[in-house]
C-alpha positions in Angstrom: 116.4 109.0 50.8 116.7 108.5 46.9 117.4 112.7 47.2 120.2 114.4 44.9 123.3 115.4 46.0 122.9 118.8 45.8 119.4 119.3 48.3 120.3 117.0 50.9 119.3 118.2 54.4 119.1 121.5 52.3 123.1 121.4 52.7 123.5 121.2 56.1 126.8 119.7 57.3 126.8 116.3 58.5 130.0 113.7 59.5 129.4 110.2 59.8 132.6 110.1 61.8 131.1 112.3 64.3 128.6 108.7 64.9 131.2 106.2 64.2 130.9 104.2 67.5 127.1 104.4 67.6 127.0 103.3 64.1 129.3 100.5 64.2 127.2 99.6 67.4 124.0 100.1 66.1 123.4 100.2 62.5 124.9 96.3 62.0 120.8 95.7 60.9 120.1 94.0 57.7 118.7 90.5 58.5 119.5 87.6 56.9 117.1 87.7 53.8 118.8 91.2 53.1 122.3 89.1 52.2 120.7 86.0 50.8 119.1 88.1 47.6 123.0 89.3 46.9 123.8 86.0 47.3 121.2 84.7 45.0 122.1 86.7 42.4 125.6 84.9 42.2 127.2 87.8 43.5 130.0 88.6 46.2 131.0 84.8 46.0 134.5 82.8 46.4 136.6 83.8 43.4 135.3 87.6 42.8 136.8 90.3 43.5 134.5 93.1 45.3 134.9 96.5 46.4 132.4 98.3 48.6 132.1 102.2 48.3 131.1 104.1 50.9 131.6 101.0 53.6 131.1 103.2 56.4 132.1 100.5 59.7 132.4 97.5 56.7 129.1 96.0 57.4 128.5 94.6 54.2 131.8 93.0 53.7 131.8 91.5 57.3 128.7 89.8 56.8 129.2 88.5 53.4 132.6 87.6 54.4 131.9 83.7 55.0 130.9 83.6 50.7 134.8 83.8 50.0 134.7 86.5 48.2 137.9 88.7 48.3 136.8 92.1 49.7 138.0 95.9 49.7 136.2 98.7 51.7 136.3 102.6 51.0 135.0 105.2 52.8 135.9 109.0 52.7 135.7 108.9 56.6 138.8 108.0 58.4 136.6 107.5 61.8 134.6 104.7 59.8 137.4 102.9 58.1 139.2 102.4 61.4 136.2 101.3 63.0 135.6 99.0 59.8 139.5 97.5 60.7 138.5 97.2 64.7 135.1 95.7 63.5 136.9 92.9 61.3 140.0 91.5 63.0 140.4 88.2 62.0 139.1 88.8 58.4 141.6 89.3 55.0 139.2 92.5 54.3 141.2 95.6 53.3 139.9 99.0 54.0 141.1 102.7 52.9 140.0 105.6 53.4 138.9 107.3 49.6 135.7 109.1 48.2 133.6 107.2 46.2 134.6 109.5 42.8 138.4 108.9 42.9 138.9 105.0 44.0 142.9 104.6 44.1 143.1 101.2 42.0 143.8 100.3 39.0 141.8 99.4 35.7 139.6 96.4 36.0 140.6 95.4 39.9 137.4 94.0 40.4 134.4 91.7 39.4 131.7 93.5 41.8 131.4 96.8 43.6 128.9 97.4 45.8 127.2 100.8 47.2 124.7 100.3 50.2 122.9 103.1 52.1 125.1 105.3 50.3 124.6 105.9 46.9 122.9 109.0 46.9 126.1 111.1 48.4 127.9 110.4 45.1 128.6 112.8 42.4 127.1 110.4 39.8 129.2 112.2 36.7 132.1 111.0 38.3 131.5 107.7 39.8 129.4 106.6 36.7 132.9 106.2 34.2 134.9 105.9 37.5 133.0 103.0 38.9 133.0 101.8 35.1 136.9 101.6 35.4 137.0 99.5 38.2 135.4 96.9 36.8 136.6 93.6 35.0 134.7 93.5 31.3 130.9 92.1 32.2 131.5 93.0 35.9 128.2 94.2 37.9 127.5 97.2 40.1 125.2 96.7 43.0 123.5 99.4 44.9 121.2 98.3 47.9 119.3 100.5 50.5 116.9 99.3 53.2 114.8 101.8 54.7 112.1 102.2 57.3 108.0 103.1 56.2 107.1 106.2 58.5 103.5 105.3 56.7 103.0 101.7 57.4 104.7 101.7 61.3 104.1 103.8 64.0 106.9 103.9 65.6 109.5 104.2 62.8 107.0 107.7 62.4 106.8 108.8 66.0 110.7 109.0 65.7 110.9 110.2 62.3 108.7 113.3 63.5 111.2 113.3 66.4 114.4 114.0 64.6 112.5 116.4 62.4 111.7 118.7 65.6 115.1 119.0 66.1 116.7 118.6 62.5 114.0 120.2 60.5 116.3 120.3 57.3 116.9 116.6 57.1 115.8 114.5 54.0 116.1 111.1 55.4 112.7 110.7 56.0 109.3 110.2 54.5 110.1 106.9 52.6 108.0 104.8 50.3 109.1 101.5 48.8 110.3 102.1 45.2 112.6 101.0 43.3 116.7 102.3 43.1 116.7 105.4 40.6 118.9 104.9 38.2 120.9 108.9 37.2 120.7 109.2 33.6 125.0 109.5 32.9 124.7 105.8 34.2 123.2 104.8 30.9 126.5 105.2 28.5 128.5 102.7 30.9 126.4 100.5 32.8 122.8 98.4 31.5 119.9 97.3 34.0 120.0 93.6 34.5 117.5 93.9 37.9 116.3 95.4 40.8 113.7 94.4 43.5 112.2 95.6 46.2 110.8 93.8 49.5 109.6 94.3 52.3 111.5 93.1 55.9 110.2 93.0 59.7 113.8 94.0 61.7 113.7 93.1 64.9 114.8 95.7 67.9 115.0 96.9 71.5 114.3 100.0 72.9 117.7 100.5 73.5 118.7 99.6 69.8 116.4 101.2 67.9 117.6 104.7 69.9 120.7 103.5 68.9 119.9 103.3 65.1 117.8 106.6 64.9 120.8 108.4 67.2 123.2 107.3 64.4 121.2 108.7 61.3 122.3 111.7 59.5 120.2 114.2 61.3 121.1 113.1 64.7 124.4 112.3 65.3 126.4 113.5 62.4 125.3 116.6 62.4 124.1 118.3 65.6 125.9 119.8 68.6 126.3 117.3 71.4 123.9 118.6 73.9 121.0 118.8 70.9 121.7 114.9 70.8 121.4 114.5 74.2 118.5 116.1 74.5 117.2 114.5 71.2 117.8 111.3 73.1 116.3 112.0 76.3 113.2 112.9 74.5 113.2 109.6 72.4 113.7 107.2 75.4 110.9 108.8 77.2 109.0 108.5 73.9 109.8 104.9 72.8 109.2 104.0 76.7 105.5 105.3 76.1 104.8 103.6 72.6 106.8 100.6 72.1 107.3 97.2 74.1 111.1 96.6 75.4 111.3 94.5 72.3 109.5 95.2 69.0 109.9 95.3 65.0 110.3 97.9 62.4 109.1 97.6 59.0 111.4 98.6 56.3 111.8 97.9 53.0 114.8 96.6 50.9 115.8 97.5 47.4 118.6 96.3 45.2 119.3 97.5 41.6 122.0 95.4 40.0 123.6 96.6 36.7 125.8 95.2 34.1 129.1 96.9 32.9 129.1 97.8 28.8 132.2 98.2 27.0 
């Protein structure tokens, strides 16, 4: 998933807002651990400011809503922020629909932004001095991913080879734990101050882990709606086959936290 820009899916089109519903459903995952490292690292706490690019249905600020922090969500997709508002009624979260590479605030709104499962649709020449901007003097960038090992679990591979059948351009796949990369233009605004990567058993049905592969890139925001109902056919009949009503995934987790330089 750490794939530039420029050869994802070998630029096929994909929506995210075409999965909104599944996603917000579906793709609420990370366990607890996943949270607690952000938290350790004295981030997204009562008394920061934080914004979270690319928020998709506000996952991470819902769940990291009980620290106190004062949270802002952006998303480019207007059928993920309003799902992000359904999702968090109740909350003082505030959402708006932007791209990652022209954020409408103003200089130095905030002590933490934070990219998850997203970082690798930015234009990084433009969100490196953008996201620079943004942030108070000392403030901290923190991108996060958590992906699933095709090589270490079956089942995370059956349906990986799945989606490829019927989305053969898609680069989600094939992952390894490694460490965040870093793009070079990064280095004149930002320094490295961590990253870490783990490894995480997530828990899931039958039902849900359909649910999570149906809302991945090369499922449901991109193909026709009879392809993903014939995709999913195929996978219930397949995950009824290999895997036990419930059943866990390994993934892996990785964070790379970085230091604003004046």
């Amino acid at each position: 998933m750490n794939t530039p820009t420029g050869t994802i899916d070998a630029g096929k089109a994909f929506d995210f807002g075409k999965t909104a519903a599944d996603y917000a459903k579906y793709r609420d995952i990370y366990p607890d651990e996943f949270y607690q490292r952000i938290i350790d690292r004295g981030l997204c706490l009562r008394g920061q400011t934080v914004l979270d690019v690319g928020t998709g249905t506000g996952v991470l600020p819902r769940n990291l809503y009980p620290y106190g922090a004062s949270w802002t969500g952006t998303d480019r997709s207007e059928a993920q922020i309003a799902m992000a508002k359904a999702l968090s009624k109740g909350m003082e979260i505030r959402y708006l629909t932007a791209a990652a590479e022209e954020a409408p605030f103003t200089d130095a709104s905030f002590d933490v932004l934070t990219a998850c499962q997203c970082y690798w649709y930015f234009d990084h020449e433009k969100t490196a001095p953008e996201f620079h901007r943004l942030l108070k003097k000392d403030g901290r960038l923190l991108l996060l991913c958590m992906e699933w090992l095709p090589f270490e679990d079956e089942i995370a591979a059956a349906s990986e080879q799945l989606v490829l059948r019927y989305s053969p351009e898609w680069t989600g796949g094939g992952a390894v734990m490694r460490p965040i990369e870093i793009p070079a233009c990064y280095a004149q605004f930002f320094e490295p101050v961590l990253h870490e990567e783990f490894r995480l058993r997530v828990p899931f049905t039958r039902e849900s882990w359909n649910g999570r592969m149906k809302a991945c890139r090369g499922i449901g925001a991109s193909l026709t709606e009879d392809e993903i109902a014939a995709w999913e056919e195929e996978h219930k009949k397949l995950l009824a086959q290999i895997a036990p009503v419930r059943f866990t995934v390994l993934h892996y987790a990785a964070l790379a936290e970085l230091k604003r330089v004046d």
